[in-house]
N, C-alpha and C positions, 0 to 999 in steps of 0.2 A: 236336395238338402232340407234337412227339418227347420219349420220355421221356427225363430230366437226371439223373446219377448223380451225385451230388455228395462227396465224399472228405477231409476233412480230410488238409493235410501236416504235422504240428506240430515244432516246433525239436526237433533231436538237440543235447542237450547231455553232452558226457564229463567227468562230476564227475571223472573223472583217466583218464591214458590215456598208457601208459608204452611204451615202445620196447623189445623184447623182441631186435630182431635185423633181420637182411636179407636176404631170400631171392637168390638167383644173378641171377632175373629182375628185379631193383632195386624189388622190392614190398619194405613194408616189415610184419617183425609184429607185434603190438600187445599191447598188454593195458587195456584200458578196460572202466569203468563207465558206461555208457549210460542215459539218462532222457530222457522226452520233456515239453517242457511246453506248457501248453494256452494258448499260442501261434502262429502259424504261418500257414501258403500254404494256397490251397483247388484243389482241382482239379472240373471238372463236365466230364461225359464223356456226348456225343451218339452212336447212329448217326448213319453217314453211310456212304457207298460210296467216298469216298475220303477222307486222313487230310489234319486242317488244325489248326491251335492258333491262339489265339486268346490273347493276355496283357496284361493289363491290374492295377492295383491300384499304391500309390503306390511301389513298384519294379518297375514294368514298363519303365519306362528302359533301355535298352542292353541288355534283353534281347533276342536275337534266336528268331523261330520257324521258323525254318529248320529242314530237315531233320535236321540235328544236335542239335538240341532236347534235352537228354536225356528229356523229358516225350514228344514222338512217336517216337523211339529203345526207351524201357520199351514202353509200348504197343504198337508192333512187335514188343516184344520177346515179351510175352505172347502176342497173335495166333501168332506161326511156333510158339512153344512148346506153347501148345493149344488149336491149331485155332480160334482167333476169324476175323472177317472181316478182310477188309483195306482195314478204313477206319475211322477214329471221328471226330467233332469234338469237339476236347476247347480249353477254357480254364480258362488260370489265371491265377489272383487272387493276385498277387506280395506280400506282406504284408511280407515279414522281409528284410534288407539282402543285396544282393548278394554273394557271395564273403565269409561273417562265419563261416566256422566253425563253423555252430551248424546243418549238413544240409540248406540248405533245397534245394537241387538234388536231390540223394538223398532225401529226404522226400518231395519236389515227384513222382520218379519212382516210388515204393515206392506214390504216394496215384493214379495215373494206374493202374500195375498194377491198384490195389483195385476204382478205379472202373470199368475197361472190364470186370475179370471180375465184378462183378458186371451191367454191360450183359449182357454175353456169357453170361454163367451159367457160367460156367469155375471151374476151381478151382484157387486157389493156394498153398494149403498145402503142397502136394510139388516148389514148385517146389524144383531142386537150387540150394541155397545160392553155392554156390563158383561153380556156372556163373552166376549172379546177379551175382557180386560178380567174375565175372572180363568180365561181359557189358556193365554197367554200371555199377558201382564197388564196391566197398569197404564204402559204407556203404548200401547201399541195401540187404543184407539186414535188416539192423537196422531199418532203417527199413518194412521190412515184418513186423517183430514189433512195432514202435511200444510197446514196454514195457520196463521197470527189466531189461537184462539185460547180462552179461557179456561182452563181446565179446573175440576172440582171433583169433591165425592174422592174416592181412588182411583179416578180417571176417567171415570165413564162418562160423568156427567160433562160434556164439552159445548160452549158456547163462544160462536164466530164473535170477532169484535171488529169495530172499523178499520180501515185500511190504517195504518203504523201510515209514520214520515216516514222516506228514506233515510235508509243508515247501514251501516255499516260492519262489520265484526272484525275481533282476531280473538282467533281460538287457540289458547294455549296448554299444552297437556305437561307435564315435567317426564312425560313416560315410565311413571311408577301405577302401578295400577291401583286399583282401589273399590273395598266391595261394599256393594250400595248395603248389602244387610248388616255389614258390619256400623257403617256410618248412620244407618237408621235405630240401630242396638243401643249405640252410643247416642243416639239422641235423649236418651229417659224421658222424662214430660216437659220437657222445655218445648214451648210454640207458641206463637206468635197470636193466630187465628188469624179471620179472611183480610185480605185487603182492601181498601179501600173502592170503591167502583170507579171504573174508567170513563175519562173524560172523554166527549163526544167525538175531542177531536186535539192532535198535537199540531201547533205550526211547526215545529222542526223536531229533529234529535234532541235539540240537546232538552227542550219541556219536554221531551219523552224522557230521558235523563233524569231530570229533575223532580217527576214525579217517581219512576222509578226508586231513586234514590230515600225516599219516601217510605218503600218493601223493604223485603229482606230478601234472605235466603236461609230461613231457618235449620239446613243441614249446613251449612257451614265452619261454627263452631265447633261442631262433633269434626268435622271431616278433619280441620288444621289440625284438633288434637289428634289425631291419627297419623296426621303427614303434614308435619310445619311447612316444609315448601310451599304448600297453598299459599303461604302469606308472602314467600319473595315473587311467585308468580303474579299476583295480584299487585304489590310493589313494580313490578317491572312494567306490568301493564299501567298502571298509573304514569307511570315515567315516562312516557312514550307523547308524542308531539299529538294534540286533539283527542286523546281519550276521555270521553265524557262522562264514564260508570265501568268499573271492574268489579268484577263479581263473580263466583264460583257458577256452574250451572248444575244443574240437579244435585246427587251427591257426590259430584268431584270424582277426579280431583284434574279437569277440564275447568278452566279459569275464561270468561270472555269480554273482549272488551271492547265498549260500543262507542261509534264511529261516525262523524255528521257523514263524511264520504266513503267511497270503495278506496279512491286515491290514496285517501287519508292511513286508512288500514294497510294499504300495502305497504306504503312506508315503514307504519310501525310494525308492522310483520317481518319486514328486514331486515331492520333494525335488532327487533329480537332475536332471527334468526340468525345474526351475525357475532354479537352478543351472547347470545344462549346457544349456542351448537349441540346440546345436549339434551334440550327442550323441542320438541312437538308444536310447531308454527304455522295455522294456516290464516289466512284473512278471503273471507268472502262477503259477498253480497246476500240480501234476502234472498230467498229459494224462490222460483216465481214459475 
């Protein structure tokens, strides 16, 4: 049997992520707080001599595996970069809502890189950033550090930051989709610029919270006026027993809400789930 490399993609969530400016080229630059939670898409990456996807998992709907795949696109992208073969069979297991903001395209490609270099024996710790984020987007360097880190510039620029307290999420999607170029379209020049620098250190969630609550989410505004919902989702999640900060995460229309515990989220993850039957509910922990 051929050996299966298998690769967690887990949610990119931006506890805030503020509009710094706009380059000539209409990229825009950013200043976010990046987390991933132990949530998410799977990738499993076969030899094979020539390249095929395979997707399945209960949002494998309307996705297509077409060449344009961004998942056989990354893995091309590795292969020309260092020297892999030119072929893999790779599927993935579509767990998280299509187009929600919350990486799982960029996650889905950052877990396809991981998987074929480890097939391949490759290494990609040197890949260059910029040409990453200019080859395949934005967030997919991030998502190939898959940890608590700073992100700037249109993504490339990434800086580790101290270990977070524990805490918690629930990620809520209303299962209407929503496209990041539209909600960036709709941004015009409204932005905030960088944030403020992070404190050396939080004693718990909720001064993580607190400072938090501090940022923004500068695609926000554009995203509600596109799809009101955003604001009963974010109402709901307020309403919920220990939610310390609700907030949209990138640009929507994925809502999260932070948690001193896991316990804590499950609750309110049940709560909503019983409640919202019609709404996309999960609660996890930090990615680790």
């Amino acid at each position: 049997m051929p050996e299966t490399l298998r690769e967690a993609a887990p949610a990119k969530i931006n506890l805030f992520l503020q509009i710094c400016g706009k380059r000539a080229d209409g990229y825009h630059l950013l200043d976010s707080l990046v987390v991933f939670a132990a949530v998410g898409d799977e990738i499993a990456a076969e030899d094979s001599e020539q390249w095929s996807l395979d997707i399945d998992g209960p949002f494998a709907a309307g996705l297509s595996a077409a060449d344009d795949n961004l998942v056989l696109r990354a893995a091309r992208y590795l292969a020309a970069r260092r020297g892999g073969p030119a072929g893999a069979a790779l599927r993935l297991t579509k767990n998280l809502p299509v187009a929600s903001g919350i990486g799982g395209g960029s996650s889905d490609a950052a877990a396809a890189i991981r998987a074929c270099a480890k097939l391949w024996n490759l290494q990609v710790e040197r890949l260059d950033a910029a040409d990453v984020a200019q080859g395949l987007g934005a967030d997919v360097p991030v998502c190939l550090a898959r940890k608590a880190t700073r992100m700037s510039g249109i993504g490339e620029t990434l800086t580790p930051v101290a270990p977070l307290p524990p805490f918690a999420l629930v990620l809520v999607n209303p299962r209407v989709p929503l496209s990041t170029a539209s909600v960036f379209k709709a941004l015009g020049g409204r932005h905030s610029g960088k944030a403020a620098a992070l404190p050396d250190t939080f004693a718990d969630a909720r001064e993580l919270a607190v400072w938090l609550n501090a940022c923004t989410n500068d695609l926000m505004a554009p995203a509600r006026e596109q799809l009101p919902v955003i604001r009963d989702v974010i109402a709901a999640l307020m309403g919920t027993n220990g939610c310390l900060l609700a907030r949209l995460s990138g640009s929507g229309p994925t809502c999260f809400g932070l948690y001193p515990t896991l316990r804590a989220a499950e609750h309110a993850a049940a709560f909503l789930q019983k409640s919202r039957p019609d709404w996309w509910v999960a609660a996890a922990a930090q990615f680790a």
